[in-house]
C-alpha positions as CSV (number, residue, x, y, z in Angstrom):
1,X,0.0,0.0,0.0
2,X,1.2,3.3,-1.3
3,X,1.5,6.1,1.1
4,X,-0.2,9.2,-0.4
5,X,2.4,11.7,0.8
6,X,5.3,10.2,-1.7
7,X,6.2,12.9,-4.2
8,X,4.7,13.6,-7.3
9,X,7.0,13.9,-10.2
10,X,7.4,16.1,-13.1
11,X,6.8,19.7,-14.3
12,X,2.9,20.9,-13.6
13,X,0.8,20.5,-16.0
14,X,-3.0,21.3,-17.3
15,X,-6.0,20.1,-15.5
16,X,-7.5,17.4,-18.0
17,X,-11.2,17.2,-18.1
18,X,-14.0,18.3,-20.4
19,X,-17.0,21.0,-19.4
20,X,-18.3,20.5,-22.9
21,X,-20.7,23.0,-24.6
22,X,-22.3,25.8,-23.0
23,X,-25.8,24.9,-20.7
24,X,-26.0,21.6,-22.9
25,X,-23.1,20.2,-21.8
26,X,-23.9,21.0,-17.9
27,X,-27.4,19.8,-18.3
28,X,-26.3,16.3,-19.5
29,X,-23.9,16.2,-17.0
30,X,-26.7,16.7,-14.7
31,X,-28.7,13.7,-15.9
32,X,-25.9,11.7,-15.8
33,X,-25.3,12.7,-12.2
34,X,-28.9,11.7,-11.1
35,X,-30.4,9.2,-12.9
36,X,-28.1,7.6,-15.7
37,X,-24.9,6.9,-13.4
38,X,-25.7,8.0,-9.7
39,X,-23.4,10.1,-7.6
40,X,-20.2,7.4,-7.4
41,X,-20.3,6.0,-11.2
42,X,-20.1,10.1,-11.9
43,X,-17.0,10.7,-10.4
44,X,-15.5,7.2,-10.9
45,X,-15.9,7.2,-15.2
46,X,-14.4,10.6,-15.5
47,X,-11.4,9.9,-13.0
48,X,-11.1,6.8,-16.0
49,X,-11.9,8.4,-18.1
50,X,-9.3,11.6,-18.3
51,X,-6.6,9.0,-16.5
52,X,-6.1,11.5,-13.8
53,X,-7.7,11.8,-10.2
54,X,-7.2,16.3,-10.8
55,X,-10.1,16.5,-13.5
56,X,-12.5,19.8,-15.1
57,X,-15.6,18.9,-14.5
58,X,-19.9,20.2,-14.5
59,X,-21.2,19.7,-11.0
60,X,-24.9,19.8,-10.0
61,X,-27.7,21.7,-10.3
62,X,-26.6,23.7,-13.1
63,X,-28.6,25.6,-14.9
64,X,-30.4,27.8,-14.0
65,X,-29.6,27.8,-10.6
66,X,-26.1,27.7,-10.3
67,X,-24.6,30.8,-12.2
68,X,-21.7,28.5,-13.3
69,X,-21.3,24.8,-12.8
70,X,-17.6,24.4,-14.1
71,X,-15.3,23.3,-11.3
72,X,-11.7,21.3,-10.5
73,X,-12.7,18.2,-9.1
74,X,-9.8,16.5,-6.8
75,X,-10.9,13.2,-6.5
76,X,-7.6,11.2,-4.2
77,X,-6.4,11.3,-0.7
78,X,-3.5,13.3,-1.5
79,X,-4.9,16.1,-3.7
80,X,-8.3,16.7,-1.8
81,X,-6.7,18.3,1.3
82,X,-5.9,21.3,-0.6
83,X,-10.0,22.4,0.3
84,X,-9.0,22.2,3.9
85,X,-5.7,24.8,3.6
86,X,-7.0,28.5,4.0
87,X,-4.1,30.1,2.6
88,X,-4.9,28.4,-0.5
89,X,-9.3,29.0,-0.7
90,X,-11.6,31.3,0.4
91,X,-14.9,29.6,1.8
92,X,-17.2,32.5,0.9
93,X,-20.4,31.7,0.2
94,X,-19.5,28.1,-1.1
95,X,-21.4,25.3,1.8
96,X,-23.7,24.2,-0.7
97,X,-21.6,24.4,-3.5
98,X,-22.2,26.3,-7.1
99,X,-25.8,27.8,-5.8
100,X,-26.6,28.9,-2.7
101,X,-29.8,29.0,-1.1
102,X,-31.8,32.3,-0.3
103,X,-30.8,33.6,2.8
104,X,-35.0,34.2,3.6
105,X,-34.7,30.9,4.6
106,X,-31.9,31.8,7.7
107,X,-33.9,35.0,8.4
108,X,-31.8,37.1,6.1
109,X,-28.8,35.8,7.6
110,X,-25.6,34.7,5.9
111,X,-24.9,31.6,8.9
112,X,-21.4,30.8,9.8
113,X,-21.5,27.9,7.1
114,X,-21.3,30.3,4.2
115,X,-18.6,32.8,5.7
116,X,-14.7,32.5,5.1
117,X,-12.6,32.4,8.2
118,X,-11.6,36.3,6.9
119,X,-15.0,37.8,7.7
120,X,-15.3,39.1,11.5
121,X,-18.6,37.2,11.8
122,X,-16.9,33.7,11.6
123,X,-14.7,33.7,14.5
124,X,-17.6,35.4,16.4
125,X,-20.0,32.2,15.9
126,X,-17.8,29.8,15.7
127,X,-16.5,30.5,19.7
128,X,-20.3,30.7,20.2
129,X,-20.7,27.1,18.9
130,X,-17.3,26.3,20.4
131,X,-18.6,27.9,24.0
132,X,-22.0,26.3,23.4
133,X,-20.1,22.6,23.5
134,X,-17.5,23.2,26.5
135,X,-20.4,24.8,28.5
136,X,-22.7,21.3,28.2
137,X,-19.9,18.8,27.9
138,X,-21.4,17.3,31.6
139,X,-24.9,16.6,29.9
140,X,-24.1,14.8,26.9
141,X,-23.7,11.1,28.2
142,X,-26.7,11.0,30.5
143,X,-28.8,12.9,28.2
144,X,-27.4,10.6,25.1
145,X,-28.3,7.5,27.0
146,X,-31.9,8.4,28.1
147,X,-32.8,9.5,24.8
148,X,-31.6,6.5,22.9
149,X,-32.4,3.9,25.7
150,X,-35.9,5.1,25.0
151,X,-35.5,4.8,21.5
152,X,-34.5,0.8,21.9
153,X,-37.1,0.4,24.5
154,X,-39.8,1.2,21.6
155,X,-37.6,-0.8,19.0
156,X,-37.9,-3.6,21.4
157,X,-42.0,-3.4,21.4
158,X,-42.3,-2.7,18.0
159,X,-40.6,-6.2,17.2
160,X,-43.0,-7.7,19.5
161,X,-45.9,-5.9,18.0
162,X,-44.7,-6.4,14.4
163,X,-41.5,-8.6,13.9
164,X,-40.2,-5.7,12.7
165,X,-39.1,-1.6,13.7
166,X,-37.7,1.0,11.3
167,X,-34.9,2.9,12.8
168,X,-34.7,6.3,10.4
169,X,-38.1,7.2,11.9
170,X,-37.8,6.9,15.7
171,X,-33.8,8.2,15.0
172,X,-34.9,11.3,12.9
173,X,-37.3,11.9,16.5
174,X,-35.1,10.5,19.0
175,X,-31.9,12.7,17.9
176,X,-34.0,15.8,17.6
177,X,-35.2,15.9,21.2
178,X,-31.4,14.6,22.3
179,X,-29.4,17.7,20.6
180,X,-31.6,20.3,21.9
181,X,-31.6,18.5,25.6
182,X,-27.7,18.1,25.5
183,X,-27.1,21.5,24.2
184,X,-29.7,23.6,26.2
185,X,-31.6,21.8,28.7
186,X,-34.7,21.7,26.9
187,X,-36.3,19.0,24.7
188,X,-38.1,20.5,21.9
189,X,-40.9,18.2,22.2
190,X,-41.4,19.1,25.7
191,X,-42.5,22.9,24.4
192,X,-44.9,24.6,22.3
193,X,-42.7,22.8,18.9
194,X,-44.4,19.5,19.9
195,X,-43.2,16.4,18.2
196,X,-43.8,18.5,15.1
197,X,-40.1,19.3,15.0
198,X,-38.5,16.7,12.8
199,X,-41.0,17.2,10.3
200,X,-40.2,21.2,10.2
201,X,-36.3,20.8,10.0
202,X,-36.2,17.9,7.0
203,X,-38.3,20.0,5.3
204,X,-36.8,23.3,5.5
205,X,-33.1,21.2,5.2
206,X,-35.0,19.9,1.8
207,X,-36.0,23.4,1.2
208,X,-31.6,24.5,0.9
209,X,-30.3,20.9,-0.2
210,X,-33.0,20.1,-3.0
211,X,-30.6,21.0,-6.3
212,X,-28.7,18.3,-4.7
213,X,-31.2,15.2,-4.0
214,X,-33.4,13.2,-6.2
215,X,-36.5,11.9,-4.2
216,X,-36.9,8.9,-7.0
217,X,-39.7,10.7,-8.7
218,X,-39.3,9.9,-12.3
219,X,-37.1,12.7,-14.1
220,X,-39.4,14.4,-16.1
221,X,-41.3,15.5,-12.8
222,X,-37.7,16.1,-10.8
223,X,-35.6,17.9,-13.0
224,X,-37.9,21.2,-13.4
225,X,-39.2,20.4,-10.2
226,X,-36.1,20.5,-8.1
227,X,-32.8,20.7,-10.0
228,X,-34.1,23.8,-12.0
229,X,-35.4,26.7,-10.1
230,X,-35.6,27.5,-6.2
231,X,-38.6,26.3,-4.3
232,X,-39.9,29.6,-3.1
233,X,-39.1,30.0,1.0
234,X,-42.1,31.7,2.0
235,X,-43.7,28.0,1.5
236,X,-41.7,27.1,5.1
237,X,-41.2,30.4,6.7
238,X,-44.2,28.7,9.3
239,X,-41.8,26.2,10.0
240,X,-38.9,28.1,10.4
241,X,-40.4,30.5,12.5
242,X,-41.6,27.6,14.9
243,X,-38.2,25.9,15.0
244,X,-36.6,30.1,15.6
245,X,-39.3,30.1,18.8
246,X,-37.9,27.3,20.0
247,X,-33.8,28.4,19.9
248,X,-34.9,31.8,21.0
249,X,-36.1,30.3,24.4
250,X,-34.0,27.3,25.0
251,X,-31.2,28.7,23.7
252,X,-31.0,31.6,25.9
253,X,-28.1,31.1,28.0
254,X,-26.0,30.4,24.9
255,X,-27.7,33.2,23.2
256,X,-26.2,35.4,26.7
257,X,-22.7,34.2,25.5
258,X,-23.1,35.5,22.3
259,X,-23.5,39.1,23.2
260,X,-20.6,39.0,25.0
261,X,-18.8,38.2,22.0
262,X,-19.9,40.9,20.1
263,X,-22.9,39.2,18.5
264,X,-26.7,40.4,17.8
265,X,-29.1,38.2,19.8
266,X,-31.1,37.8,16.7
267,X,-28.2,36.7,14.4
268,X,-26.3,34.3,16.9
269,X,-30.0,32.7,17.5
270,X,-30.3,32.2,13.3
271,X,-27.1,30.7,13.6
272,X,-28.0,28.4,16.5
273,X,-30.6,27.3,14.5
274,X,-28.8,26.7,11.6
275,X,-25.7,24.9,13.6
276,X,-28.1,22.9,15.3
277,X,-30.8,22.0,13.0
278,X,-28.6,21.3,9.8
279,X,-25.4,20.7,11.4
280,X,-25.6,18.6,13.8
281,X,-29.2,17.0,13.5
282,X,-28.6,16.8,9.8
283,X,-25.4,14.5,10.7
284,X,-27.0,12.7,13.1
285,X,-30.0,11.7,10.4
286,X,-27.3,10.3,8.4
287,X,-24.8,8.7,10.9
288,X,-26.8,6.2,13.1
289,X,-28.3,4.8,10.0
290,X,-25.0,4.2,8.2
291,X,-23.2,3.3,11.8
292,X,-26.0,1.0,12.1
293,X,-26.3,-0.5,8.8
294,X,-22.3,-1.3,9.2
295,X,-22.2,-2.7,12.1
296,X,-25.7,-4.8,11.3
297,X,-23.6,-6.3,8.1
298,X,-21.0,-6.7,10.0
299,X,-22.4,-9.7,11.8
300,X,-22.3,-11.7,15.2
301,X,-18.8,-12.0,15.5
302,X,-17.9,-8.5,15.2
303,X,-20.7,-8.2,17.6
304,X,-19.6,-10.6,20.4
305,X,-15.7,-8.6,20.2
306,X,-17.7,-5.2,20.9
307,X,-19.6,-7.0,23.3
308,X,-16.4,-7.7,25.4
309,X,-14.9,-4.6,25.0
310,X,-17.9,-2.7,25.8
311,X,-18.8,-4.1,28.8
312,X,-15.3,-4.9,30.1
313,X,-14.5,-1.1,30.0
314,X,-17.8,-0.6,31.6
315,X,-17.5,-3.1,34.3
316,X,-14.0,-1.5,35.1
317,X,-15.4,1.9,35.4
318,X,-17.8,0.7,38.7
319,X,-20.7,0.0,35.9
320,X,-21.1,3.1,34.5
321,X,-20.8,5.0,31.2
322,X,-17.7,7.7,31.6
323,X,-16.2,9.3,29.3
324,X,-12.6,7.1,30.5
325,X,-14.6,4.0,29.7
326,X,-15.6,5.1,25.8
327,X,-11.9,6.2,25.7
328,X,-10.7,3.0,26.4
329,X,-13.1,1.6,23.3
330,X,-10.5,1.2,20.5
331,X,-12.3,-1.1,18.6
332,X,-15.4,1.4,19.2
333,X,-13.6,4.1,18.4
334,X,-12.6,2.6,15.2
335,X,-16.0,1.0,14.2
336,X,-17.2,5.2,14.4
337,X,-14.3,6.5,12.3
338,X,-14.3,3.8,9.7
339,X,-18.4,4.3,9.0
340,X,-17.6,8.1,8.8
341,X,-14.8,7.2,6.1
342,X,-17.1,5.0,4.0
343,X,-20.3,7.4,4.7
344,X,-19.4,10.9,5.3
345,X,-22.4,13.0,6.3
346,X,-21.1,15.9,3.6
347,X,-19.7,14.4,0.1
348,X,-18.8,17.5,-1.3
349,X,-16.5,20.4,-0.3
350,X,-15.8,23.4,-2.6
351,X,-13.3,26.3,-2.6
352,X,-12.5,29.0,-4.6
353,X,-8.8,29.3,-5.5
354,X,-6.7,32.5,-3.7
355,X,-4.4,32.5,-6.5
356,X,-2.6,30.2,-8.9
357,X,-1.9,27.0,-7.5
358,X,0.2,23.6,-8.0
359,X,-2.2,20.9,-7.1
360,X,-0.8,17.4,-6.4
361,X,-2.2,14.3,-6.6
362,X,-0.5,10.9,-6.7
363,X,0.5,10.8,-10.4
364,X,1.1,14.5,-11.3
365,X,1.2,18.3,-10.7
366,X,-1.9,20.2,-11.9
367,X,-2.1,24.0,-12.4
368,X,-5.3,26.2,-11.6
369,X,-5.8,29.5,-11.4
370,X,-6.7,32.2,-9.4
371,X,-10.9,32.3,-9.1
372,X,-11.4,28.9,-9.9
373,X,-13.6,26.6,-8.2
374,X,-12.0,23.6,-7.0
375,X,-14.6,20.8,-5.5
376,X,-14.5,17.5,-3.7
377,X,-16.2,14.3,-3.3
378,X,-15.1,13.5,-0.3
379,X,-16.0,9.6,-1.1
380,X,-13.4,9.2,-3.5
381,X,-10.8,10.5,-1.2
382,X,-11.8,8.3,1.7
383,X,-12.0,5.1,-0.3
384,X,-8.6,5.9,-2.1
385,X,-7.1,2.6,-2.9
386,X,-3.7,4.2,-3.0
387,X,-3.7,4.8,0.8
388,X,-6.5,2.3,2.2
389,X,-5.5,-0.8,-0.2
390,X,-7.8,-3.5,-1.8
391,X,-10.3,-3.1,1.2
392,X,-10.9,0.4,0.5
393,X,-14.3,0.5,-0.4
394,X,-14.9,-2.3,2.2
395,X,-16.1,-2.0,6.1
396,X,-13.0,-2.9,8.1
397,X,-13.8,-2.4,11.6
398,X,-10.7,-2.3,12.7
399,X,-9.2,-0.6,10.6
400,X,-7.7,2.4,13.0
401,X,-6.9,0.0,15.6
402,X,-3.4,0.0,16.8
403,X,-0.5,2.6,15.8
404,X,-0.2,1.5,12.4
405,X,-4.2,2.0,12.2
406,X,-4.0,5.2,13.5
407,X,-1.6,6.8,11.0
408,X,-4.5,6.3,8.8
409,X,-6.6,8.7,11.1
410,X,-4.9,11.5,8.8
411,X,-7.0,10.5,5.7
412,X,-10.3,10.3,7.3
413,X,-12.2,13.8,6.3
414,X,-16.0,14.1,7.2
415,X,-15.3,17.0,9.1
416,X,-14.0,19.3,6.7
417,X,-10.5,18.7,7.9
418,X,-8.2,15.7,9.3
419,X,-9.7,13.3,11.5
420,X,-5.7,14.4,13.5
421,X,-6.5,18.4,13.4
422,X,-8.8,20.4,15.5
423,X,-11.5,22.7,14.5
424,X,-10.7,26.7,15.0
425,X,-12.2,29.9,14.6
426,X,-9.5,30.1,11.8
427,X,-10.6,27.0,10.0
428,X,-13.8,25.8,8.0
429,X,-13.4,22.1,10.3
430,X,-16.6,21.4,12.0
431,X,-17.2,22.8,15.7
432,X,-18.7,20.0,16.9
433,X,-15.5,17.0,15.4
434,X,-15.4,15.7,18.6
435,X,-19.2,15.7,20.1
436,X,-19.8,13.9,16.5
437,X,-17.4,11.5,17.2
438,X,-18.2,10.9,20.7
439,X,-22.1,10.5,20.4
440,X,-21.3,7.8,17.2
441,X,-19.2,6.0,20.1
442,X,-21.6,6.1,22.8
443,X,-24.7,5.0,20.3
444,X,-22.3,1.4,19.9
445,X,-22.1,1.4,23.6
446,X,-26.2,1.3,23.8
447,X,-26.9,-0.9,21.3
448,X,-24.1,-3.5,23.3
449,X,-24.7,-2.8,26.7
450,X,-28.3,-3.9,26.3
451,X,-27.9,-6.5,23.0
452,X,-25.0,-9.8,22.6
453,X,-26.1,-9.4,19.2
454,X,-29.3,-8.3,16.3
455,X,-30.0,-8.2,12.7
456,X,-31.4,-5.4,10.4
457,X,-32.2,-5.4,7.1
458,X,-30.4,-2.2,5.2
459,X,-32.1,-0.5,2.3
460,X,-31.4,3.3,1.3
461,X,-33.0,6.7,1.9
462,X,-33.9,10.0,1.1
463,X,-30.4,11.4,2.3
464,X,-29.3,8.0,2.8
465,X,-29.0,4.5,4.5
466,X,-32.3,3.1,5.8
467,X,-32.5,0.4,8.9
468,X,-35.2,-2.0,9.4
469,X,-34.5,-3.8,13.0
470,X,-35.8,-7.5,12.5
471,X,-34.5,-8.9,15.7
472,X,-32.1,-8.6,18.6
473,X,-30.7,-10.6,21.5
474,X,-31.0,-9.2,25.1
475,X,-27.4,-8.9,27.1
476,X,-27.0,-12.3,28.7
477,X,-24.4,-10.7,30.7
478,X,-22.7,-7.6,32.0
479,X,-23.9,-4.3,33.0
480,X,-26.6,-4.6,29.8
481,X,-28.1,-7.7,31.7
482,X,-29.2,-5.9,34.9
């Protein structure tokens, strides 16, 4: 196995790639993307089809609502940190890509996601977010494990009921009451929001990320429908202003912070929401399914190994769930990261170029210019042959076990940065790396402390991996058993 930082050789030269003609060539591009290859196949035939990993490419939506789809796609391990280096891009405007979604629908608001670490605003919410975190850091086990020990409580009568309990549904409620107890106390479904929240974030989130999605309607319907023009915002300004209600009042000691930083109450609370609701919720609809799925496929003897670690680190800790105990968790730990390097909850990162640059991958030196876009699918870094061998595009759960497993740490990117970096106010790496990270540990810890083993039948989503629990074994021993 290759590592990725050996040297590329010889003089820089052009970015291959084709945009082809003007509109038409971006539009069947587009349909290429969606429907007649998928996301993967997209990336994969031009990579083969230019020789080169450093490829021009169209990205998605296009026309008409992305001004100009043309963009330097860096598709290997060694070549897609470049998006990460802020000496190199400017993050302006560029979360969602080549469009970006009115800013009616963040109360006028450009949130921290959209802003380059340059602009004041940034630092400003990002310590608020970083603040938010070190201020709650006591709650998050407890309140993790009596969220989601209700949630496996209800799988467990639903298979009694039905044989049968889908996971995305009570997840997509279960995390939604967790992050807002965890980060302010509150559960949203305890106030005025109801249980109606879930069902007014995923559709405002489909309201920004819709250019990017196909719901499986057939193509004639979706193209004008969602990959063409805007869906107006005043059709979930109800919602928003619901879910805004809600941040106003449970948020208000973080919202305290904020002034003292130099924020607006009103702006820090849109970004809240925005953190909260698309960020971290948004994650969390995509990371228990896929952590899930993964570990589901991964059978009963992976099972029975996180069994033994689980509750051995447990039992050592007097019985109870610390944050020493998940730290001890290496095969844990590694179960987390290597589901976040098959499935990162964010494929694609974007950045405009500063000024020229040398880009290299493993087999060359590309130039591109000042201005240019350069984008990434993060997939095709993460499952890079070159640094992750024949099993790359495989589940190894132990793959970052061990020193020589964690020098692979380095290549792991979901959060917009090394998996072996820290976040900053200076950086575009997600705030909450570590709570991400943590809550995807202790979610392995529930399902083992109460289960020697289940099965689950894996399908896929809207945004997506879908679960089906079909059965599961009650702990036969341990602290699960009591």
């Amino acid at each position: 196995m290759a590592s990725a930082d050996q040297g590329s050789s010889g003089a820089p030269k052009p970015v291959p790639g084709s945009y082809g003609l003007p509109v038409i060539g971006a539009v069947r591009d587009r349909l290429d993307f969606y429907y007649f290859q998928g996301q993967d196949k997209y990336f994969e035939s031009r990579v083969e089809r230019y020789g080169s990993t450093v490829v021009r490419i169209n990205v998605p939506p296009g026309p008409f609502m992305a001004k100009d789809p043309r963009v330097v796609a860096v598709l290997d391990a060694k070549s897609f940190p470049v998006l990460f280096d802020m000496d190199k891009v400017e993050k302006k405007n560029l979360f969602t890509g080549t469009y970006m979604p009115s800013t009616s629908l963040t109360g006028g608001y450009r949130v921290c996601s959209y802003l380059d670490p340059s602009e004041p605003t940034h630092a400003k919410v990002k310590q608020m977010l970083f603040n938010l975190l070190l201020s709650r850091k006591d709650d998050v086990i407890p309140t993790f494990r009596s969220n989601f020990s209700a949630l496996l409580a209800t799988v467990e009568s639903e298979l009694a009921k039905a044989g049968k309990a889908e996971f995305n549904k009570l997840n997509d409620a279960t995390s939604f009451d967790f992050i807002g107890e965890a980060y302010f106390g509150v559960r949203p479904s305890s106030t005025d929001l109801g249980t109606g929240g879930p069902t007014k974030a995923a559709k405002w989130l489909i309201w920004q990320l819709h250019p990017l999605v196909t719901l499986g309607l057939p193509m004639i319907l979706e193209e004008p429908l969602l990959h063409t023009f805007h869906l107006p915002p005043f059709l979930v300004k109800g919602d928003y202003k619901a879910l805004y209600k809600y941040y106003s009042t449970a948020g208000k000691q973080a919202l305290d912070m904020a002034e003292g930083l130099g924020l607006s109450r009103e702006e820090a609370c849109h970004n809240l929401l925005f953190a909260t609701t698309f960020n971290s919720y948004g994650g969390l609809k995509v990371l228990f399914p896929g952590l899930l799925a993964n570990i589901a496929n991964g059978g009963e003897k992976l099972h029975q190994k996180l069994v033994a670690e689980i509750r051995g680190a447990v039992a050592e800790a007097g019985g109870k769930v610390t944050l020493g105990a998940v730290e001890k968790m290496e095969l844990t730990k590694s179960v987390v990261w290597e589901s976040l390097r098959l499935d990162p909850p964010v494929k694609f990162q974007y950045g405009h170029a500063k000024k020229d640059l040398e880009i290299a991958s493993h087999d060359g030196v590309f130039q591109v210019k000042k201005g240019e876009m350069l984008f990434g699918y993060q997939p095709c870094a993460t499952k890079d042959p070159r640094v992750f061998g024949a099993t790359a595009r495989e589940f190894v759960p132990d793959r970052f076990v061990g020193e020589e497993g964690s020098k692979l740490l380095q290549y792991v990117y979901w959060s917009n940065g090394r998996e072996t970096e820290s976040p900053s106010v200076g950086n575009k790496q997600c705030p909450g790396k570590n709570f991400v990270v943590l809550v995807g540990r202790l979610f392995v810890v529930e399902l083992f402390l109460r289960y020697d083993t289940f099965t689950a039948n894996v399908g896929t989503e809207l945004l997506g991996t879908g679960v089906v629990f079909t059965g599961v074994t009650k702990a036969t021993s341990g602290p699960g058993s009591e």
